[in-house]
ZADO-985762 format. One record per residue (C-alpha): residue in one letter; x, y, z. Coordinates in steps of 0.25 Angstrom, whole numbers, padded with zeros to 4 digits, always signed. Layout:
N
AXYZ;...
end
This chain:
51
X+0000+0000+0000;X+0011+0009+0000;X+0010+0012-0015;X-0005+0018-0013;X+0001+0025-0001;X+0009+0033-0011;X+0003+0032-0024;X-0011+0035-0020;X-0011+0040-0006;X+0001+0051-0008;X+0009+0044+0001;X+0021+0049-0009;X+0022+0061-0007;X+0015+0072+0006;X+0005+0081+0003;X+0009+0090+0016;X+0020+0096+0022;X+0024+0093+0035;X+0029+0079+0043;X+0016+0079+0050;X+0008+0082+0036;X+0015+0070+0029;X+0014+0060+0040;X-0003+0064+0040;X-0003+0061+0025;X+0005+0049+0027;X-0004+0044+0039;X-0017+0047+0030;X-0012+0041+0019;X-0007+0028+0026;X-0022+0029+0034;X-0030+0029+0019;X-0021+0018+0014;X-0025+0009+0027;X-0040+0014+0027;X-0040+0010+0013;X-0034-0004+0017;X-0043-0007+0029;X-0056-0006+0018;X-0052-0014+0008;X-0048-0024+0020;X-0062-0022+0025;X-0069-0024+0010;X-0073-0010+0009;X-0069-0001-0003;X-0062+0010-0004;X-0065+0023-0012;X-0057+0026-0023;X-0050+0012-0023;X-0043+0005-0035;X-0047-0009-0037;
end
């Protein structure tokens, strides 16, 4: 999962300036990767998912 991390997610590159700024987008990023994985575990679809 570390290649949608950074191709999808932005995980490449920060959007924001700061240390504090980059580890929130990192932490949020990481959060919708693992939320994302939790649903398709479940059964349930995700929005905007490629199959």
């Amino acid at each position: 999962k570390n290649s949608e991390l950074k191709n999808i997610h932005g995980y490449s590159r920060c959007d924001a300036a700061g240390l504090s700024n980059m580890q929130l987008q990192g932490a949020v990023s990481i959060f919708a990767v693992n939320l994302k994985r939790i649903l398709k575990l479940k059964g349930e679809v995700c929005p905007n998912e490629k199959k």
